[in-house]
Backbone bond lengths (Angstrom), bond angles and torsions (degrees), N, CA, C in turn:
res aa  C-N    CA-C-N  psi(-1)  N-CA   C-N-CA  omega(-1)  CA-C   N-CA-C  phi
1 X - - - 1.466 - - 1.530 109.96 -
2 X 1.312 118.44 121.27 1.550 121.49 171.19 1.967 109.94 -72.89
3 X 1.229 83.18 85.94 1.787 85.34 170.35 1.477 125.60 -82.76
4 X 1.553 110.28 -29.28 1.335 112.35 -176.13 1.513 107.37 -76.39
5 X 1.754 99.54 118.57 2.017 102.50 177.44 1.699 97.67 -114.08
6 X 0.654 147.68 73.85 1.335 158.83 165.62 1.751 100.62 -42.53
7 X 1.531 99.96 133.43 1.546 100.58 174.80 1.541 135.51 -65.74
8 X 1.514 104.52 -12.27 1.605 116.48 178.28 1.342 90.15 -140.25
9 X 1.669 89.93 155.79 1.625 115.97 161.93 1.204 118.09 -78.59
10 X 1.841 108.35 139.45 1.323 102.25 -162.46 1.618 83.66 -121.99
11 X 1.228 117.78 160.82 1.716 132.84 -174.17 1.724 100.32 -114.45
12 X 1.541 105.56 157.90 1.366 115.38 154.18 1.215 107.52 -57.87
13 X 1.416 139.00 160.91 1.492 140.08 144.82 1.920 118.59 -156.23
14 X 1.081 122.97 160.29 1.387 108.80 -176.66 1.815 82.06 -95.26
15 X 1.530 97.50 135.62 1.923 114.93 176.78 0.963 106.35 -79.10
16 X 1.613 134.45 164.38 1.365 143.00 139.03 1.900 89.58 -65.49
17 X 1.479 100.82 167.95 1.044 124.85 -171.75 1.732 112.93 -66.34
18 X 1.515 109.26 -36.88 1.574 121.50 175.23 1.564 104.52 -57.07
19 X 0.887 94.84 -40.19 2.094 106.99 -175.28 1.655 100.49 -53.07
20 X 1.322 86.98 -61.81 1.451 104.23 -164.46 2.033 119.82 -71.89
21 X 0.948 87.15 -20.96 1.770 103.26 157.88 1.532 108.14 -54.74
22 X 1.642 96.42 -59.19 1.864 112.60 -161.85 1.475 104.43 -67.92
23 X 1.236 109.61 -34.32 1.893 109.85 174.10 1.039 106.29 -65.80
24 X 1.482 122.89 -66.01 1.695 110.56 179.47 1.528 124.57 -40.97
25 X 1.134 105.88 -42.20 1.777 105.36 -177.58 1.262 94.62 -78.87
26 X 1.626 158.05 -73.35 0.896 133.67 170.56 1.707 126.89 -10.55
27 X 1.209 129.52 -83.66 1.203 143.51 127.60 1.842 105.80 16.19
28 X 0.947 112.56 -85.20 1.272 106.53 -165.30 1.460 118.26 -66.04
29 X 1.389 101.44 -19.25 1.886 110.10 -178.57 1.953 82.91 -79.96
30 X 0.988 139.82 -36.35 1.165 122.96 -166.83 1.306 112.13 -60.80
31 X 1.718 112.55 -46.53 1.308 122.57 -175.25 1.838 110.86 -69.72
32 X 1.163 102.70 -35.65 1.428 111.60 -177.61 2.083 103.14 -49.82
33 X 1.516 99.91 -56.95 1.459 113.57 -165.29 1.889 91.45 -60.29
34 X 1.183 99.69 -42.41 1.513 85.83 -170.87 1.483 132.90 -77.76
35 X 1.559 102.44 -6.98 1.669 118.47 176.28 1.793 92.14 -80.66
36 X 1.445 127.15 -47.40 1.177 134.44 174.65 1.529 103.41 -27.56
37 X 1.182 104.10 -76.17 2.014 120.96 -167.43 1.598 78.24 -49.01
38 X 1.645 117.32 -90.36 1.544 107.94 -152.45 1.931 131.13 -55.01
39 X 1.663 72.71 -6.75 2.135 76.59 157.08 1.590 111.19 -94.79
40 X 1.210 140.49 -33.64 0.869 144.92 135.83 1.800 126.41 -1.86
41 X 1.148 95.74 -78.03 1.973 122.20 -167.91 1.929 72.84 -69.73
42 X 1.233 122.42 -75.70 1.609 125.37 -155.62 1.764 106.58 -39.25
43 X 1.463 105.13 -29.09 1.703 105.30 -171.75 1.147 117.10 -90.24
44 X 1.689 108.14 -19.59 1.432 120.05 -179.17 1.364 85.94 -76.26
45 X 1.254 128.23 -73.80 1.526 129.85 -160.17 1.429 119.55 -47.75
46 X 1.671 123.04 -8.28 1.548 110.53 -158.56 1.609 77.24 -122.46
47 X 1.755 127.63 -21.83 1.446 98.23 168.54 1.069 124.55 -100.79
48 X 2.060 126.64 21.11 1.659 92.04 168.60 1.667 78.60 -102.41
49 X 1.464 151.65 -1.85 1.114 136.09 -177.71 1.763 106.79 -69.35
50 X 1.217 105.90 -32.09 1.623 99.39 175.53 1.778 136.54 -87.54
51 X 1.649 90.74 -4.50 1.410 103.29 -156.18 1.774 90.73 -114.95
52 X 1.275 134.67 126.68 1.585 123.72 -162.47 2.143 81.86 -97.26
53 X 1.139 151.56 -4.66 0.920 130.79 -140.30 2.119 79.82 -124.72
54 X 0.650 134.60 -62.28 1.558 129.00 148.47 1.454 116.06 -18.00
55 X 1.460 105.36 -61.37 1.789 110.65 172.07 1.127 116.59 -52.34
56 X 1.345 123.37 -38.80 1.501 121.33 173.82 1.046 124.18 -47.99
57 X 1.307 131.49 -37.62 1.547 154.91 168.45 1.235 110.56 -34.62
58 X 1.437 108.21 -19.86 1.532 97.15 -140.30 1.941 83.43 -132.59
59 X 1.645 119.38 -45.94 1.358 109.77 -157.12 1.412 84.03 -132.21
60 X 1.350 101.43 124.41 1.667 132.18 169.98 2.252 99.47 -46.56
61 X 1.229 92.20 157.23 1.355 109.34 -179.74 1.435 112.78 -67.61
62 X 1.688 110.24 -23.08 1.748 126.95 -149.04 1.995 79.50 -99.09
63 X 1.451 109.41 -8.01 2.127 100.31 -165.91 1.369 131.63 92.53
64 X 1.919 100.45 1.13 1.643 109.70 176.52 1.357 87.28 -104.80
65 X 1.830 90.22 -168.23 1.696 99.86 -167.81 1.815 102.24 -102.37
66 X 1.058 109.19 154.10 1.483 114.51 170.99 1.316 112.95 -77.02
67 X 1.124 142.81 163.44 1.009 149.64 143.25 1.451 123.24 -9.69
68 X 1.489 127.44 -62.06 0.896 135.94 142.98 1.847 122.46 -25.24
69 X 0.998 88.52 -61.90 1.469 111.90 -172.94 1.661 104.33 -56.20
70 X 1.530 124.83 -33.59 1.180 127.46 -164.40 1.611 98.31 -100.62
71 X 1.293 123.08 -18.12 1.323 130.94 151.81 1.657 135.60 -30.69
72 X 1.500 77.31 -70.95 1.853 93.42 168.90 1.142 132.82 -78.73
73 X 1.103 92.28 -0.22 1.923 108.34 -179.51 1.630 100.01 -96.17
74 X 0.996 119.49 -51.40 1.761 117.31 172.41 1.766 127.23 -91.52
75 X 1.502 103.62 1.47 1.230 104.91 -167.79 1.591 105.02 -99.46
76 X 1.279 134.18 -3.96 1.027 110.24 166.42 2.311 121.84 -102.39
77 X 1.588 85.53 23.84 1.535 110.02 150.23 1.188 120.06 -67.79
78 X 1.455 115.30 -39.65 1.357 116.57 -168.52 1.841 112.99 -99.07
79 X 1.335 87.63 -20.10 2.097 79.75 162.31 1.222 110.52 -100.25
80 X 1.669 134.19 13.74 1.524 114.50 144.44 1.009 121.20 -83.90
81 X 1.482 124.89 -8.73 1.596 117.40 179.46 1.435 114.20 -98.61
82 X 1.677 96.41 -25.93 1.918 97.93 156.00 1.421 117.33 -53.20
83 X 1.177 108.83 -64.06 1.434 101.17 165.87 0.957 128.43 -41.72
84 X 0.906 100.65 -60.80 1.739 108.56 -169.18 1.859 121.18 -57.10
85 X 1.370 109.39 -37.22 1.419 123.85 171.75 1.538 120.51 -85.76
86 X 1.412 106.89 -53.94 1.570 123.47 158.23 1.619 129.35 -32.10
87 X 1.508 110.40 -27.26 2.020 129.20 -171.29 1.442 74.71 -45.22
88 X 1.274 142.47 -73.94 1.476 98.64 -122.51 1.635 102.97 -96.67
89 X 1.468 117.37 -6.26 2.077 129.61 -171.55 1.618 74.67 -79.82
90 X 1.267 145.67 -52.50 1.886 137.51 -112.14 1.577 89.22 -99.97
91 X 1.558 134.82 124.31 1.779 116.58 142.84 1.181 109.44 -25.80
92 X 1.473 91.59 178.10 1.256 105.52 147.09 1.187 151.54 -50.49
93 X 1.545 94.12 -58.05 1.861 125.81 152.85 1.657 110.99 -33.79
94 X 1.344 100.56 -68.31 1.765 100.17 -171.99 1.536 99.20 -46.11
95 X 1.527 99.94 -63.36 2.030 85.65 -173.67 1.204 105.07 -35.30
96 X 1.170 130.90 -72.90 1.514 125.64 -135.06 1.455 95.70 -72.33
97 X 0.938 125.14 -33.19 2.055 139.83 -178.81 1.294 75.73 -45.99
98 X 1.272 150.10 -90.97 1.626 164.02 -47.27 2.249 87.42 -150.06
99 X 1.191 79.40 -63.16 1.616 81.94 171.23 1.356 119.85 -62.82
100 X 0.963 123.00 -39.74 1.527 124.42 -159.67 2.182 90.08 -81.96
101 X 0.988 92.17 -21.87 2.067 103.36 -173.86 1.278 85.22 -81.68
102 X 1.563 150.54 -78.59 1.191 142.70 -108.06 1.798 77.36 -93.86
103 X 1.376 143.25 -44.09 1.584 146.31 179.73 1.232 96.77 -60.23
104 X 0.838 136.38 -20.91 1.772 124.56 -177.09 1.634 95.21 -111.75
105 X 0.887 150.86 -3.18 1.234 142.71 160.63 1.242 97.80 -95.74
106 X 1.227 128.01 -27.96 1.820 109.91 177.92 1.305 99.63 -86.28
107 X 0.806 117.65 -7.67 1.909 110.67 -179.97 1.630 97.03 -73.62
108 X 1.308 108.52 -69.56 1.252 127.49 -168.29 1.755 106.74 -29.54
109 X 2.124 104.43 -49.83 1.303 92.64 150.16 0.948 172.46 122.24
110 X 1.605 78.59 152.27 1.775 124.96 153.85 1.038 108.20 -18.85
111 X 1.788 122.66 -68.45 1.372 146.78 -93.69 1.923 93.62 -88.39
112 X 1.737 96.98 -26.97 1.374 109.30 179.27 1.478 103.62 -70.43
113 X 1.271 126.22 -40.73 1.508 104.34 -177.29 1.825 116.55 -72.65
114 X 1.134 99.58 -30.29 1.561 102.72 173.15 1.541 108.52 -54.34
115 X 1.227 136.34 -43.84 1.680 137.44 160.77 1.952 102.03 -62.49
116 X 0.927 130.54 -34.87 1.360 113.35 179.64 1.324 129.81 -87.40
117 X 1.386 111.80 -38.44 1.060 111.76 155.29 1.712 134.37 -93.79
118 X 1.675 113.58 171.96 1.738 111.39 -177.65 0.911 93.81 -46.43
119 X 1.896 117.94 -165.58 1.762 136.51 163.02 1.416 89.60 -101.79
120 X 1.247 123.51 -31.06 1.696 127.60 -168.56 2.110 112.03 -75.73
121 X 0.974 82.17 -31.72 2.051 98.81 172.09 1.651 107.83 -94.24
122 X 1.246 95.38 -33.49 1.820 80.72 170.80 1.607 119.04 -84.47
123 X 1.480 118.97 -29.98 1.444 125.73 147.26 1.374 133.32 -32.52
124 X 1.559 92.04 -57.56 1.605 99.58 173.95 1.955 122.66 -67.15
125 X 1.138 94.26 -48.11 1.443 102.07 168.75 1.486 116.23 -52.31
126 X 1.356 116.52 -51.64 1.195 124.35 -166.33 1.832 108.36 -57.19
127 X 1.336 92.96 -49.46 2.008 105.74 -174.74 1.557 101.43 -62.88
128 X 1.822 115.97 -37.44 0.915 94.40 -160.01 1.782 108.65 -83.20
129 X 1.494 115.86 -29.12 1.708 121.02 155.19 1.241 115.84 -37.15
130 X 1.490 117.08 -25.90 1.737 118.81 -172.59 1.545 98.85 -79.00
131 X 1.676 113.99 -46.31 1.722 120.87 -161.03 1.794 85.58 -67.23
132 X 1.350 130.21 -60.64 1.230 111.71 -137.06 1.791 102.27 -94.60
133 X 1.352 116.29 2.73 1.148 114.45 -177.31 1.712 106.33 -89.53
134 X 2.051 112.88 -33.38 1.148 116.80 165.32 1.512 118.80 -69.68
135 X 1.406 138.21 -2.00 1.243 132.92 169.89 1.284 126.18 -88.33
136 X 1.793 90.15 -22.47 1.628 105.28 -167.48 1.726 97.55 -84.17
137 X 1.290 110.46 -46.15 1.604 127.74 173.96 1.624 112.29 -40.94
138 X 1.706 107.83 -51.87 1.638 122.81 177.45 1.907 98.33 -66.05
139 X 1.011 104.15 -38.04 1.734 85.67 171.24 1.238 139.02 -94.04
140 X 0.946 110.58 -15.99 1.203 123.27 157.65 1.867 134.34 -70.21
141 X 1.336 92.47 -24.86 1.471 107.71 149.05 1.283 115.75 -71.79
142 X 1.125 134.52 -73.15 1.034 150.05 -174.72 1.852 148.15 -42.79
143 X 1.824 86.11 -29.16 1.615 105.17 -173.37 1.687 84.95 -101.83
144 X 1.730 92.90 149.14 1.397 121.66 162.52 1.362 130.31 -66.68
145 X 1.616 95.43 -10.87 2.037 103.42 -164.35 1.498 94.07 -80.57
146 X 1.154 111.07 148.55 1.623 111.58 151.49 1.605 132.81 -75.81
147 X 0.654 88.22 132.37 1.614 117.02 -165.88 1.836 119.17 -70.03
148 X 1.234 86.81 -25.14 1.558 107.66 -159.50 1.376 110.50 -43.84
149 X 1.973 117.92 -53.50 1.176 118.90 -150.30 1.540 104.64 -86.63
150 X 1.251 115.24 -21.77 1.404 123.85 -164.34 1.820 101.67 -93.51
151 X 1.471 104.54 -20.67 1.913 95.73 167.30 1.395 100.17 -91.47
152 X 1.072 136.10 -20.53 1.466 131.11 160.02 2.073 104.89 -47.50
153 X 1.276 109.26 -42.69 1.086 109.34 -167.45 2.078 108.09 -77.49
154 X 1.410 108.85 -38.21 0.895 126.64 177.10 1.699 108.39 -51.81
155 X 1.207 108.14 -52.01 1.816 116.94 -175.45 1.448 106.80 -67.03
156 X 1.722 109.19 -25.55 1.687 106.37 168.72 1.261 98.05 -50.71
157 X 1.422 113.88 -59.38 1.406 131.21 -137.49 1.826 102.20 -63.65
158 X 1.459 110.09 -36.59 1.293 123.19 176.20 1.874 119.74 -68.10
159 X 1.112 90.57 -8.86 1.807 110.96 -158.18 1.793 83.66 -99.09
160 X 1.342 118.20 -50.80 1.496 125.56 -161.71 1.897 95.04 -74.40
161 X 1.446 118.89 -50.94 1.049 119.92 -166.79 1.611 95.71 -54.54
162 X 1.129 110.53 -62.28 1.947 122.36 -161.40 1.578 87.82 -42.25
163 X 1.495 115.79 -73.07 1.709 112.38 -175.29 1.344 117.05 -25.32
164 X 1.377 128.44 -36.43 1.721 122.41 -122.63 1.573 73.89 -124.87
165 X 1.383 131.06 -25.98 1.206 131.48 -177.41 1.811 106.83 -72.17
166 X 1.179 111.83 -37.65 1.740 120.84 -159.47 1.723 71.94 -86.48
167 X 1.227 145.66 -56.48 1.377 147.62 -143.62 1.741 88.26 -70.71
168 X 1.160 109.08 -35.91 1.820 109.38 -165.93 1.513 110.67 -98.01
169 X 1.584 105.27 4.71 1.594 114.69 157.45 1.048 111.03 -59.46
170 X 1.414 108.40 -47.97 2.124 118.03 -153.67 1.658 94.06 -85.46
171 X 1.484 109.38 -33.94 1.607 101.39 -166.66 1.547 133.36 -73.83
172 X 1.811 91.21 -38.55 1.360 117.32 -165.80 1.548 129.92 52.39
173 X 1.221 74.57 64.63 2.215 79.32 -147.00 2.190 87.66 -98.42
174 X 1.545 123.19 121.06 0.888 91.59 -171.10 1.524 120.21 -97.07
175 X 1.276 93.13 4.91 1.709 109.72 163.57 1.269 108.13 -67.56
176 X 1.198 149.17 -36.52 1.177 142.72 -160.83 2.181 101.23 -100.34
177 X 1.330 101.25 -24.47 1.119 100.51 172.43 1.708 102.35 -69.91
178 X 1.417 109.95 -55.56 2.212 95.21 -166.23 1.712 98.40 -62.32
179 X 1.129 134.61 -12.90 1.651 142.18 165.05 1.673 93.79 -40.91
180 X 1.149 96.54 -102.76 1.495 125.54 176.97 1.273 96.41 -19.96
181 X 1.525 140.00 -62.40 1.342 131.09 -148.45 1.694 90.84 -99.94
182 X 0.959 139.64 3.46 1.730 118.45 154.04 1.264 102.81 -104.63
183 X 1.413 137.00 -18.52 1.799 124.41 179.01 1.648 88.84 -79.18
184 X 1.302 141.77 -36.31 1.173 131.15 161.39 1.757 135.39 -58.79
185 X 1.105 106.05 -21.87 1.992 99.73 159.81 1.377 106.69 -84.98
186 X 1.216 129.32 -22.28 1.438 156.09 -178.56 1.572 102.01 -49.81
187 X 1.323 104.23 -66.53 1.395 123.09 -159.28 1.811 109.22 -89.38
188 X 1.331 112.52 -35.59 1.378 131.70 160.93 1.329 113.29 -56.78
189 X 1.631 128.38 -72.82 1.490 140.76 -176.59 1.845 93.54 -48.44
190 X 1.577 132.21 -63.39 1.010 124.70 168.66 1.811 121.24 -30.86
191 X 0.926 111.09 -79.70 1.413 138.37 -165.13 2.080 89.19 -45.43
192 X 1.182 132.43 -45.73 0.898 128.52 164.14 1.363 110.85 -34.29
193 X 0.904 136.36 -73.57 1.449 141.25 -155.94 1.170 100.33 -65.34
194 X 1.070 128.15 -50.74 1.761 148.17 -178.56 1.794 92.61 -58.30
195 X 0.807 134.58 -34.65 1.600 135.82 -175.67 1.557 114.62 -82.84
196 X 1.399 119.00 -36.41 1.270 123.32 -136.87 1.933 83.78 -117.54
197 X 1.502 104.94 -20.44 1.959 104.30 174.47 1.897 96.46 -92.41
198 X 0.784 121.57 5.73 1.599 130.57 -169.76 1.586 107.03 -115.31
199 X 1.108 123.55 -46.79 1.404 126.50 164.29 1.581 121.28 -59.50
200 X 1.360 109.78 -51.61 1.458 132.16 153.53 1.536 111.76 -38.50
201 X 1.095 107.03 -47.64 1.746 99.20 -179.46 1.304 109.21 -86.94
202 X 1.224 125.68 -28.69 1.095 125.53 177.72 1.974 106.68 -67.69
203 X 1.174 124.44 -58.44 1.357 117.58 139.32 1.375 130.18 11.61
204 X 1.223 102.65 -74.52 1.768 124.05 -156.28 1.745 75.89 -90.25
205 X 1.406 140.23 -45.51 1.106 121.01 176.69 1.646 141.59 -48.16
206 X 1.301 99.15 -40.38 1.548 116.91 172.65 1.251 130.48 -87.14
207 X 1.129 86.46 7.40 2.169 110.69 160.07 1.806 92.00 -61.75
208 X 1.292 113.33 -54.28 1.605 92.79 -160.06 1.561 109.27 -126.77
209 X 1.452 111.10 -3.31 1.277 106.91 177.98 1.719 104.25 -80.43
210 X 1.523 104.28 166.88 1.471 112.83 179.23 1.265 105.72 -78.65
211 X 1.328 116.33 89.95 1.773 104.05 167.79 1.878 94.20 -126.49
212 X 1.193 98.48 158.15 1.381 118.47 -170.22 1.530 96.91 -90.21
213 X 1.379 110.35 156.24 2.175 114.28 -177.70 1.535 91.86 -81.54
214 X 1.280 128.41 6.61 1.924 116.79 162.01 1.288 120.38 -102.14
215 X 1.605 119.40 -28.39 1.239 113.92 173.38 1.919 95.59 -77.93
216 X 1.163 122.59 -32.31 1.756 124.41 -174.81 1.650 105.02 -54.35
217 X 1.589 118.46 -48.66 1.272 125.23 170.84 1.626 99.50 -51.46
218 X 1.003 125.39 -52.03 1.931 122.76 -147.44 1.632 83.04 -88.01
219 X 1.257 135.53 -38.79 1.152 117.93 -174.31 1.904 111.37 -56.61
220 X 1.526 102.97 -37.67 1.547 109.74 -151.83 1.838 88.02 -96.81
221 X 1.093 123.09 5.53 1.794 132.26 171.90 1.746 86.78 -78.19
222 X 1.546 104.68 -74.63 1.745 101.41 -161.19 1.629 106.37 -63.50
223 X 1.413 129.08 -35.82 1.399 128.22 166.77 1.599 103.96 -27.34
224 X 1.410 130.56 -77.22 1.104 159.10 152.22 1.367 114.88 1.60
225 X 1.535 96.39 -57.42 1.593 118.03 -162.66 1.812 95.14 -84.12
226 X 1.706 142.04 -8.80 0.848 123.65 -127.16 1.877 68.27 -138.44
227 X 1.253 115.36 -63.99 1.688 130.62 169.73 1.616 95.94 -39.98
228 X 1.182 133.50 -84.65 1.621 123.52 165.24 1.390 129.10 -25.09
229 X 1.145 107.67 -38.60 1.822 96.87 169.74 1.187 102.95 -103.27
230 X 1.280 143.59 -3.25 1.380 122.49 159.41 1.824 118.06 -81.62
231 X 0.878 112.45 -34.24 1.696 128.45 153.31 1.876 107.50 -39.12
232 X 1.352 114.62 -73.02 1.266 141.32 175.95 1.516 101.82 -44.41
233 X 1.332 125.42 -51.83 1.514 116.74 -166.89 1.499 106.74 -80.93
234 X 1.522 105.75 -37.44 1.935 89.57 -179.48 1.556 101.71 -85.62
235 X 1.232 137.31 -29.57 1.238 96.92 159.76 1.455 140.73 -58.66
236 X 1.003 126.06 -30.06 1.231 138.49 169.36 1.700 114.27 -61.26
237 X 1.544 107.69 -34.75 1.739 104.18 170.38 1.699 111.49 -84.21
238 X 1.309 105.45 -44.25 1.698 99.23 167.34 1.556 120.14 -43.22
239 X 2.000 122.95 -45.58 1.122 113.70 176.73 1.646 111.01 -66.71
240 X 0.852 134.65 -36.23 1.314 146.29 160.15 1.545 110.97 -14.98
241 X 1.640 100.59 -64.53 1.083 117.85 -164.37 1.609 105.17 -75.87
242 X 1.554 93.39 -71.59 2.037 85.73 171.53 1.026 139.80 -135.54
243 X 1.628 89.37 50.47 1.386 115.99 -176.85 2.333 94.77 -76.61
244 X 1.691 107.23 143.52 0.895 117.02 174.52 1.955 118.42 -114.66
245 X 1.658 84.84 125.15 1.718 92.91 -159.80 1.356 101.79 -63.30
246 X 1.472 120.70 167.70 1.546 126.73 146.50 1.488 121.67 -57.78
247 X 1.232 101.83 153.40 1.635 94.92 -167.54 1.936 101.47 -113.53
């Protein structure tokens, strides 16, 4: 999902070196906030998966979800669009309050895939979402091309997956599910790069535009919030793909 709407257009350009200082530190508070959330979601997820009295909370005795349980499964829908609509009413604080909640409610869950799947398939998936999300991240920093038209294409690509996903609710078709889950690392692993040359410019932007260090925080919250679910979705389509269930 392209969350970051920034009030001006920002261009490629080659920086003076001061610029290019201010992007990196920008930049790195983004990555920082977002290792935060996914340590976060990871602690929620490994303690209600280990603890059966937490789990209860969540999955009825009969094997459905409780109330609770049907909570956390749809509720962190509703703090991306808080976020997401909220940037300009929310501090700073609230975002990050709001972020740091919506990662611990996705952890929470998680907690179901940690019972469905191995520890050895969720490992593997996980390192390998780490390798290709850090290569996609290193290029996307890195290259001179613009990026623009092809993450335009990518957010189709995210727009087509979401459809084809609600369409493969009603069908259950599981051919159309391993579809969906490789045009989805596809479209995710992309969209990285497209995020991470966009944050960067945005960066090199606030070297000289008038932005205040609270709208700079709320900018580098949704940066964060945008790098985390693109991280979050191909792992989640790779386990999909070859992730191996409990038996």
């Amino acid at each position: 999902m392209d969350l970051l709407k920034p009030d001006k257009n920002y261009t490629i350009s080659y920086t003076p070196t001061g610029e290019q200082v201010r992007s990196r530190s920008f930049i790195a508070n983004v990555f920082m906030l977002m290792f935060v959330a996914l340590g976060v979601s990871a602690f929620f997820a490994w303690q209600f998966s280990i603890n059966d009295q937490l789990l209860s909370y969540l999955r009825s005795p009969l094997g459905g979800l409780t109330g609770l349980g049907m909570i956390t499964m749809f509720a962190p829908i509703g703090f991306v669009l808080i976020m997401s609509f909220g940037y300009r009413r929310l501090s700073a604080t609230a975002l990050m309050a709001l972020f740091l909640a919506y990662a611990m409610i996705n952890g929470i869950s998680f907690s179901f895939i940690l019972l469905y799947y191995t520890p050895g398939s969720i490992l593997g998936c996980f390192l390998s979402a780490s390798a290709m999300f850090g290569v996609m991240a290193f290029m996307g920093y890195t290259t001179h091309q613009d990026l623009t038209k092809f993450g335009r294409i990518m957010i189709m690509g995210v727009i087509g997956v979401f459809i084809a996903m609600i369409i493969n609710f009603f069908l259950h078709s599981s051919g159309l599910d391993y579809l969906i889950s490789i045009i989805g690392v596809m479209v995710f692993t992309g969209l990285t790069a497209y995020d991470v040359q966009k944050l960067k410019r945005i960066g090199e932007g606030l070297e000289y535009d008038d932005v205040s260090i609270q709208d700079t925080k709320k900018i580098s919250v949704l940066g964060a919030l945008n790098l985390y679910l693109d991280f979050i979705n191909i792992f989640l389509f790779l386990l999909s793909l070859f992730g191996d269930r409990r038996r």
